[in-house]
N, CA and C atoms as an extended XYZ file, in Angstrom:
240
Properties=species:S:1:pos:R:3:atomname:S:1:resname:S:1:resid:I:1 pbc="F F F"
N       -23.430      -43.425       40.283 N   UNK     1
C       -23.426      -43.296       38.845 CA  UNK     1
C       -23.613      -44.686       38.242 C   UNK     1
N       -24.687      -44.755       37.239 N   UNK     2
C       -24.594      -45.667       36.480 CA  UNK     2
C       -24.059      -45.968       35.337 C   UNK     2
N       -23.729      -47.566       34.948 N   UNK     3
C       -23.232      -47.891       34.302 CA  UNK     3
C       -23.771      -47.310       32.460 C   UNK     3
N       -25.281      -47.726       32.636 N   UNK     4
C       -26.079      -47.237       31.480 CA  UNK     4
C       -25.612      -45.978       30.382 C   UNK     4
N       -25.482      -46.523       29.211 N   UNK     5
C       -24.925      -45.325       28.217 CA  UNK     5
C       -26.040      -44.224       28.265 C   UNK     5
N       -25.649      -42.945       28.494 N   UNK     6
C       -26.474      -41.374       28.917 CA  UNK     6
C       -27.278      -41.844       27.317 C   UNK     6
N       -27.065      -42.148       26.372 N   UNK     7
C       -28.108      -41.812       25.476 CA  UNK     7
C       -28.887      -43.077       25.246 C   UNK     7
N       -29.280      -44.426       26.014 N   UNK     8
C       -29.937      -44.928       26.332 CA  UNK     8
C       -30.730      -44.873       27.498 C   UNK     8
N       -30.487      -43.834       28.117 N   UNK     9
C       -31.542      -43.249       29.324 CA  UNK     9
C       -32.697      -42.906       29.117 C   UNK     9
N       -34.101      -43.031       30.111 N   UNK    10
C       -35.167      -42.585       29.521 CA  UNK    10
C       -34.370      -40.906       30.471 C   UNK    10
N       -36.045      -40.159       30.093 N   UNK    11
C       -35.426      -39.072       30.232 CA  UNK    11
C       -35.375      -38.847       32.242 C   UNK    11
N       -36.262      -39.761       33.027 N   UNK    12
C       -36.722      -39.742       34.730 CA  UNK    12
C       -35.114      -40.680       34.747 C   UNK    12
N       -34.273      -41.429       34.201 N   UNK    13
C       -33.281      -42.058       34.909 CA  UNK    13
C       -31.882      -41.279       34.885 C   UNK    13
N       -32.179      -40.206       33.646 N   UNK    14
C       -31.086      -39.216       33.047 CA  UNK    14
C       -30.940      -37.964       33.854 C   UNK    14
N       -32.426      -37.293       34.508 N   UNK    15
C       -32.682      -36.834       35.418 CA  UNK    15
C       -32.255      -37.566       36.874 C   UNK    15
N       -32.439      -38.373       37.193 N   UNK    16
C       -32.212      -39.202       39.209 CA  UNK    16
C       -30.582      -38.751       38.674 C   UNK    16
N       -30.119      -39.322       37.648 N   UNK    17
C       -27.940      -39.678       38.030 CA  UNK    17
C       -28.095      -37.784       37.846 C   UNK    17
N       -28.441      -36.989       37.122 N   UNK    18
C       -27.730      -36.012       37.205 CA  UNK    18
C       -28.369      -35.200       38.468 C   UNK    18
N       -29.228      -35.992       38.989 N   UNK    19
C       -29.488      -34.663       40.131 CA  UNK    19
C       -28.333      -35.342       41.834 C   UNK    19
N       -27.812      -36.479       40.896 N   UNK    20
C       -26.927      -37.498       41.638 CA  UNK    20
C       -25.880      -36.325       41.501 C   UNK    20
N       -25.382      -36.483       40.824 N   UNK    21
C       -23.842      -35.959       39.724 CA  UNK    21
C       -23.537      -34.230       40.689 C   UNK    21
N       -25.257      -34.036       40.567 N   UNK    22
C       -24.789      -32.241       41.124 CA  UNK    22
C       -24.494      -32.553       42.648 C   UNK    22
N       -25.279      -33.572       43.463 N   UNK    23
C       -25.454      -32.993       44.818 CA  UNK    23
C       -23.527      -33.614       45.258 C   UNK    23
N       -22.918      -34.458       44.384 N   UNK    24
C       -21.875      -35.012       45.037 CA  UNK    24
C       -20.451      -33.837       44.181 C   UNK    24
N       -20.946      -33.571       43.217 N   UNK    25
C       -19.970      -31.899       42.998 CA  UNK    25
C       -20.446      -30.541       43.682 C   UNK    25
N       -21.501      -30.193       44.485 N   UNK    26
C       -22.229      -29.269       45.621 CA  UNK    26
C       -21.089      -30.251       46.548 C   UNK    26
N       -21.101      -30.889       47.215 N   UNK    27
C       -20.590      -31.437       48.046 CA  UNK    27
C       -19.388      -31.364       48.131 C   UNK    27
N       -18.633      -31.077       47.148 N   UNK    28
C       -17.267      -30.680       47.206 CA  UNK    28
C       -16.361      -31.888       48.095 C   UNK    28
N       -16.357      -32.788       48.525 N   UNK    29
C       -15.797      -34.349       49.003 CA  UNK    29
C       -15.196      -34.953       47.393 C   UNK    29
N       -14.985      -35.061       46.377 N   UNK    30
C       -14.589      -35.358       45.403 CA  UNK    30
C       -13.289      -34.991       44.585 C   UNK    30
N       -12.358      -35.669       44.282 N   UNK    31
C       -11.186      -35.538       43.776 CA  UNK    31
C       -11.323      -35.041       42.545 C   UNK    31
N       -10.314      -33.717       42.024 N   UNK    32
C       -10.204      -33.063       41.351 CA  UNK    32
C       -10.520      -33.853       40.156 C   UNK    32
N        -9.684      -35.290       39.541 N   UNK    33
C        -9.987      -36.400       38.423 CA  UNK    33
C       -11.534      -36.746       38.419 C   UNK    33
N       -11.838      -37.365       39.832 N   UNK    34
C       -12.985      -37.455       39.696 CA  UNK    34
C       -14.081      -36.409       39.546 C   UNK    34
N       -14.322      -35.316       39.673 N   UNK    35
C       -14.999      -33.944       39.707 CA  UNK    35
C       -15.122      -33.609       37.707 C   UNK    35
N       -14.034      -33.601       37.738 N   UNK    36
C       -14.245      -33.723       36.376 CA  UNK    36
C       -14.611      -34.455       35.721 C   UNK    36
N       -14.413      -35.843       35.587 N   UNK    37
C       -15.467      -36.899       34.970 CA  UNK    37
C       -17.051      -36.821       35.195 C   UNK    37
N       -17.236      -36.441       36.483 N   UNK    38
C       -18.537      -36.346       37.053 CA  UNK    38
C       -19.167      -34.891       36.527 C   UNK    38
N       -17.920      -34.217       36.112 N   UNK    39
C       -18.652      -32.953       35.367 CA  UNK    39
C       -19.429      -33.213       33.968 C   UNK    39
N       -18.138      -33.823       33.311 N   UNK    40
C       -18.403      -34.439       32.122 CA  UNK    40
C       -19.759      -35.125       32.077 C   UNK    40
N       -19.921      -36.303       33.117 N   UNK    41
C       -21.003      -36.842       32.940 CA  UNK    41
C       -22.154      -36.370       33.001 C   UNK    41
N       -22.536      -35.101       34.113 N   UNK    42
C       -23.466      -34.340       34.172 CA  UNK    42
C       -23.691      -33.577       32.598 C   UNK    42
N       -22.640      -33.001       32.349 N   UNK    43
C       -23.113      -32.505       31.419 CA  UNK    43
C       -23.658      -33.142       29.678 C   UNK    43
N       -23.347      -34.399       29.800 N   UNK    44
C       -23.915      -35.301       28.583 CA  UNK    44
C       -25.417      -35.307       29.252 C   UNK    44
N       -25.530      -35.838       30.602 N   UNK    45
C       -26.825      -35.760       31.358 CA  UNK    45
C       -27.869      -34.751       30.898 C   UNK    45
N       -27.223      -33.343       31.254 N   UNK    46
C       -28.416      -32.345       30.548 CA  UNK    46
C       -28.498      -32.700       29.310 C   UNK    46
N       -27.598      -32.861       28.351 N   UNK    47
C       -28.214      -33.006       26.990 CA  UNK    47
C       -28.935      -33.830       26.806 C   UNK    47
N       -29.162      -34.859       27.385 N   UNK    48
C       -30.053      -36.282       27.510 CA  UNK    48
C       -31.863      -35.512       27.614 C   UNK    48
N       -31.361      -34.802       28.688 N   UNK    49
C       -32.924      -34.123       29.437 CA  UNK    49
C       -33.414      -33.447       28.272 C   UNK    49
N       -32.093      -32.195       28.138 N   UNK    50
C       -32.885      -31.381       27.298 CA  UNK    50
C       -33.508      -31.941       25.883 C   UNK    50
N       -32.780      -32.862       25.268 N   UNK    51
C       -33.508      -33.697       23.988 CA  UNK    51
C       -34.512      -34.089       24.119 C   UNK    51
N       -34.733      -34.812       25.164 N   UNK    52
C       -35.848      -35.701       25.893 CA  UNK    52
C       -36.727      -34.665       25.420 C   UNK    52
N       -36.768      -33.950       26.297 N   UNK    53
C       -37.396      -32.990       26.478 CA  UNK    53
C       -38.479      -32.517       25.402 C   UNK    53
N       -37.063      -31.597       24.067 N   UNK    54
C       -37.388      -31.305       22.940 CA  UNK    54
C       -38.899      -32.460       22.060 C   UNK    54
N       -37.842      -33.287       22.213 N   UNK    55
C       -38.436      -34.386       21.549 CA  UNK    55
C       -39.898      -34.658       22.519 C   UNK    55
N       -40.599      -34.568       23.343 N   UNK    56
C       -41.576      -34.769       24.202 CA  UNK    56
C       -42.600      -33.846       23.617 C   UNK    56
N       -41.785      -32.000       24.036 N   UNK    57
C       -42.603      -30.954       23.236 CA  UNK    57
C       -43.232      -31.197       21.738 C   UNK    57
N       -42.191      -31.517       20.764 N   UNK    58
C       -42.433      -32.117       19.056 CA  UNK    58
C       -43.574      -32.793       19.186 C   UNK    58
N       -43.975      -33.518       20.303 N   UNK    59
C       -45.118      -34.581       20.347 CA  UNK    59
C       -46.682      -34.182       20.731 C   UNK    59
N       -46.368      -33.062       21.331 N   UNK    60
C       -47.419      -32.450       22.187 CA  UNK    60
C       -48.388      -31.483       21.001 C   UNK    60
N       -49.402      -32.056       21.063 N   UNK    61
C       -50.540      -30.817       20.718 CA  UNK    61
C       -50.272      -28.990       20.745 C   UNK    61
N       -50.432      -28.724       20.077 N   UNK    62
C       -50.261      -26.843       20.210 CA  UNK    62
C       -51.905      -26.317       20.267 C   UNK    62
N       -52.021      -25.824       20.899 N   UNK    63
C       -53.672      -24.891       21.063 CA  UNK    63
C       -53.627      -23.949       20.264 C   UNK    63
N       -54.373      -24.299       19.670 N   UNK    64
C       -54.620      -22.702       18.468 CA  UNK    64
C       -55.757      -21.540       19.125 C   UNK    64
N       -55.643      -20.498       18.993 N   UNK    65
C       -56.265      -19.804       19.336 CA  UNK    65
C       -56.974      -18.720       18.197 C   UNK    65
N       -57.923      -18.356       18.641 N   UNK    66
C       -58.840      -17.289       18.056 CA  UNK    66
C       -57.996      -15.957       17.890 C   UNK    66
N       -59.021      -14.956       17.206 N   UNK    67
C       -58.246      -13.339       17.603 CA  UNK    67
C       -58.597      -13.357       18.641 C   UNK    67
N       -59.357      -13.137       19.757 N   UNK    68
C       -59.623      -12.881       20.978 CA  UNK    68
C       -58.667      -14.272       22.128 C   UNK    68
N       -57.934      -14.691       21.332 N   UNK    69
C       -57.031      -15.702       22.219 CA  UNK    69
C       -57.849      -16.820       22.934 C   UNK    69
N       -58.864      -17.030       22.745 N   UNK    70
C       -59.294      -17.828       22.979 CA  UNK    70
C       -59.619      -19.489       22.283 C   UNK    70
N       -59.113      -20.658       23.092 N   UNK    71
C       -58.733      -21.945       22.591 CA  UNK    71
C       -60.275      -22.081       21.316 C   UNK    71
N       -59.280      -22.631       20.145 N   UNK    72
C       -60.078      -23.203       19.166 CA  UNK    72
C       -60.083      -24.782       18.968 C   UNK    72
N       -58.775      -25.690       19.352 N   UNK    73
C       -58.471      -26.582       19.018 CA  UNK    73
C       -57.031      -26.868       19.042 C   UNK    73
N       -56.627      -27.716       18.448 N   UNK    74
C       -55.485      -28.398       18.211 CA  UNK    74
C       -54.875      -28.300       17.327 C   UNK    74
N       -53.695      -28.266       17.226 N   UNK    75
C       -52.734      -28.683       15.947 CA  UNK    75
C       -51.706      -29.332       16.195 C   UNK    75
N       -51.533      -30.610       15.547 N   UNK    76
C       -50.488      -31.426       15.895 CA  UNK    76
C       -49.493      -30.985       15.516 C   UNK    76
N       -48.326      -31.010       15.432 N   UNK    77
C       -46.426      -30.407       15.881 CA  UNK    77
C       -45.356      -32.004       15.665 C   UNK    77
N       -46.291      -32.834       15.450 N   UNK    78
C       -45.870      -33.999       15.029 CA  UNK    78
C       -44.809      -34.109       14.431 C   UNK    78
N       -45.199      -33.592       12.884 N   UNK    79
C       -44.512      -33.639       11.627 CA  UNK    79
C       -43.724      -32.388       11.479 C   UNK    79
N       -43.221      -31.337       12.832 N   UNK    80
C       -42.472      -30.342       12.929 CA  UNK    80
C       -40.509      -30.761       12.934 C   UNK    80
């Protein structure tokens, strides 16, 4: 576990500690105090991802489509 505050994480370093966080609570070797902190921390972790995340999608192009569903273009999601 790193020192780094979870909401200064990009979203690939927020991802490595929490896929850290699960395999050593799977592992069950961890003290009840500690298990729980490490829960805790995982779970600020997903929220890190899932924002990331959000915030990644907001950025991304949307494909517009025709009536026949077929791609017309773009629409930016920017300013969503």
């Amino acid at each position: 576990m790193t020192d780094t505050p979870v909401d200064q994480m990009s979203f690939e370093q927020a991802m490595k500690e929490l896929e850290t966080v699960v395999d050593q609570l799977e592992r069950g070797d961890v003290a009840l105090d500690a298990s729980i902190t490490l829960y805790e921390r995982g779970a600020a972790l997903k929220k890190r991802c899932e924002d990331e995340l959000k915030r990644a999608e907001e950025k991304v192009a949307a494909i517009t489509l025709d009536k026949d569903g077929n791609p017309t273009g773009t629409t930016s999601v920017e300013g969503l």
